[in-house]
N, C-alpha and C positions, 0 to 999 in steps of 0.2 A: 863097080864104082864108076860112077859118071864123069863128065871130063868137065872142065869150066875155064876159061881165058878173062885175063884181068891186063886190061890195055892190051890186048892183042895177043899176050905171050900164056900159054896152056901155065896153068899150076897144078904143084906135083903135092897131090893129097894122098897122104900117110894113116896109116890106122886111127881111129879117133874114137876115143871112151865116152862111153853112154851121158857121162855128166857134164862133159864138153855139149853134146849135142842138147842137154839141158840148158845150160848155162845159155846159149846162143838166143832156144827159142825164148826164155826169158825177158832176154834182154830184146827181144820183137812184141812182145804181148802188149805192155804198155804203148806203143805207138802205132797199134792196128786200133782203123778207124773203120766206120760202120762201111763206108766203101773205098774201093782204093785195090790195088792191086797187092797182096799180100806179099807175092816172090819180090818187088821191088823194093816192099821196105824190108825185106829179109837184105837185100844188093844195101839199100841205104845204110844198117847196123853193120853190113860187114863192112863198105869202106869209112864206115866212122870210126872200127877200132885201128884201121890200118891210120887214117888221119891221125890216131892218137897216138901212133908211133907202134903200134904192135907188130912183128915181124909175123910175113906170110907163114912160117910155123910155128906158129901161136897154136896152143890147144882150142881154143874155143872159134882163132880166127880160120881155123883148118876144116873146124865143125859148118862154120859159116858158109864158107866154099861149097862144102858136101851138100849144104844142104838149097844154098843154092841151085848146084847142079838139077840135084831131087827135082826141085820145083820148076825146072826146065830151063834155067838160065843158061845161055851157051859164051855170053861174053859181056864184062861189064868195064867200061870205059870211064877213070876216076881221073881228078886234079887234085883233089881232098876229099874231103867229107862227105862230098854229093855222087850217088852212082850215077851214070847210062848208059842202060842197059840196051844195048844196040843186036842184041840178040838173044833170041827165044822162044821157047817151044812147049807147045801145050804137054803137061802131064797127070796123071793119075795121080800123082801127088797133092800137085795143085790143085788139083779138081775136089780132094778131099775126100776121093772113091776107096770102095773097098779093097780094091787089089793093089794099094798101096799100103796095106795094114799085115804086110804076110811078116810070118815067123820070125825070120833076119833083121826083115826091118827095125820090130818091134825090141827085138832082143837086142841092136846094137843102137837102140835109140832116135837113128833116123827117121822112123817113123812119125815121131814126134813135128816135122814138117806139114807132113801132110795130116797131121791131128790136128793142127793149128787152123790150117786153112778151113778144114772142115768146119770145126765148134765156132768161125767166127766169121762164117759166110753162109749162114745158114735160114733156110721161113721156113715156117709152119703156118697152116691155114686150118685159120677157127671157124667154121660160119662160112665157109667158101670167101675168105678172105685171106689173101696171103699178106703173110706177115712177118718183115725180116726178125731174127732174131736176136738181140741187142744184148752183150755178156753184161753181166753187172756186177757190182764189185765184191768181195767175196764175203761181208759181212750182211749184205745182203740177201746171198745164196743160203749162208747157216742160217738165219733167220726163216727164209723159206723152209728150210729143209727140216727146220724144229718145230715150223705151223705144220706140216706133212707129218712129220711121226707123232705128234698129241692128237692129228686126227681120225690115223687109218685105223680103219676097222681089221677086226679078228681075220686074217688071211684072206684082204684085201689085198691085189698087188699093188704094189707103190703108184705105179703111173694111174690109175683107176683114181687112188686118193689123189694127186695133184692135180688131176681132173674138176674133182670134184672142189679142190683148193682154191682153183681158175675161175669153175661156175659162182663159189660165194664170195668171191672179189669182183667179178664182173654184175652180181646179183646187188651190190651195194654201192655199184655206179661207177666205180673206177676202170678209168680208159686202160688199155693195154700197152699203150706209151708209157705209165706211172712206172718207178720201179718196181715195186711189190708186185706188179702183176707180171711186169716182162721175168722177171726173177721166174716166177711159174714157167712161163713157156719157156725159159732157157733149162729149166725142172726137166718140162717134158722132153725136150728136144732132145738135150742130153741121154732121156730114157730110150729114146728113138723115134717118138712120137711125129709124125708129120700132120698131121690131118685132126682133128676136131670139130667134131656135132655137139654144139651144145643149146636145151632149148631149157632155156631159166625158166619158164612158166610149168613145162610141163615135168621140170626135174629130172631130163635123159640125156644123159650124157654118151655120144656116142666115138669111135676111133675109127680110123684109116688103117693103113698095113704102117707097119714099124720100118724105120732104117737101119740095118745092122751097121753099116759104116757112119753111124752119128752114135750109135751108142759105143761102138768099138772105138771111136777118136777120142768119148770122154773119159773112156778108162783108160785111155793113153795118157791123155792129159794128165786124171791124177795119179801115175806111173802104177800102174800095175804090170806085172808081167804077159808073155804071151800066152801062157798056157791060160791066167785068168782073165785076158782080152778072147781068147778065142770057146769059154763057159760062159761070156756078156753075149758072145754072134749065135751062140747056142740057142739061148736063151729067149733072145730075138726072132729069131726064125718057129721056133718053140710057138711062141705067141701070135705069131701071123699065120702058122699053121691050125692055130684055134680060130682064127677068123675069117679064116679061109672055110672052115667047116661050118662055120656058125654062117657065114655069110651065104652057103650052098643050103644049109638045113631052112633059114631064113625064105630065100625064092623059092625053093620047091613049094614051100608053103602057099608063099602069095601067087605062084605059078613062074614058069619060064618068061612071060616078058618081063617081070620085076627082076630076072637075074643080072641083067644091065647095070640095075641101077644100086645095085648094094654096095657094089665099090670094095668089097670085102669091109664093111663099118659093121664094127661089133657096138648093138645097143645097152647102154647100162643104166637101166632103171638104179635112177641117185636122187636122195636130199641133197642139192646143191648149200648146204649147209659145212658147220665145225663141229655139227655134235657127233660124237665118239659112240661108235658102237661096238658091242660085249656080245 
């Protein structure tokens, strides 16, 4: 357990229940902005419940602390409402890295910090253009999510179809900024997608190597356990170890100086289309 100083004086952080560390990042989500420092507005939500008179062993304000800590805060200097954070230190948490997603974490909820940072600082690059990732709001995501199963084909994997979901929104004009489109790339992203080839004339849709700690932050997010965050990094690895083959079977063909340039990008001959195939 990490240590954290509030005006100077160490706080004394007691056990804290998974739903506490819920309840915290929660009440962070709505006020995470497309840039900005994530652990500070995590400092700002903890001293605003302290401004509203919550006592430092508060459940959720205790979570707050913790998760503070996590994110590398070492001391946070309050009058009210407003933190400064007058110290601090880079973390794997923060950072939204894999080796903040172990076992413990996952199971006592904590990890949930460093899920956060992840899913909401995150690009993907289409077209050799990098592109932050922008959450959108969640009636938006179901709607995405219900144009992806009317359209995936017969044992199609899912990111394959949202691929192809991306090329016939981008194929009908709409910019990447729109929601409906950014809704896709937050699709992928979540799937662990980093990287996209897509050439709308010639209908191929191509992939980079996956992120296990983007796909493993978004099954945190919508709380899965550890055992089924760590069948998501499976899975992941699973699929980059097919692209990794295909991307060596790929250059051996065109020869050894094309092995450079494959980047491990698996091609997928696609109808950048919505019709459904049987």
């Amino acid at each position: 357990m990490s240590s954290i100083r509030l005006n100077g004086q160490y706080v004394l952080i007691k056990d804290i229940e998974k739903k506490d560390f819920a309840t915290f990042v929660n009440l962070c989500l709505p006020k995470i902005e497309p840039t900005g420092s994530i652990p500070h507005i995590a400092a700002n939500v903890l001293t605003g419940l302290l401004a509203e008179g919550k006592l430092q062993t508060d459940p959720v304000v205790q979570a707050g602390f913790e998760i503070c800590a996590s994110l590398g805060i070492k001391n946070i200097w309050t009058d009210g409402a407003a933190a400064n954070v007058t110290e601090e230190t880079a973390t794997d948490a923060a950072a939204g890295l894999e080796t903040a997603f172990g076992f413990a974490a996952i199971q006592s909820g904590l990890a949930l910090a460093a899920a956060m940072c992840n899913a909401f600082r995150r690009t993907i690059k289409v077209n050799d253009r990098d592109i932050p990732v922008i959450r959108q709001p969640r009636e938006i995501m179901m709607q995405t999510a219900q144009q992806a199963s009317s359209m995936k084909n017969l044992n199609e994997p899912i990111f394959v179809t949202a691929g192809r979901l991306l090329g016939s929104k981008l194929k009908e004009g709409k910019a990447v900024e729109e929601p409906e489109v950014m809704a896709v790339l937050c699709m992928l992203s979540d799937l662990g997608a980093t990287q996209l080839h897509l050439d709308l004339e010639k209908g191929v849709l191509g992939f980079g190597p996956f992120s296990p700690a983007n796909a493993m932050a978004s099954g945190i997010m919508q709380g899965l356990e550890a055992d089924k965050v760590k069948s998501v990094r499976e899975s992941v690895v699973k699929v980059n170890d097919q692209f990794r083959r295909v991307a060596e079977q790929q250059a051996a063909q065109k020869g050894g100086a094309a092995a450079g340039k494959q980047e491990q990008r698996l091609a997928v001959p696609s109808v950048m289309g919505t019709r459904r195939r049987r």
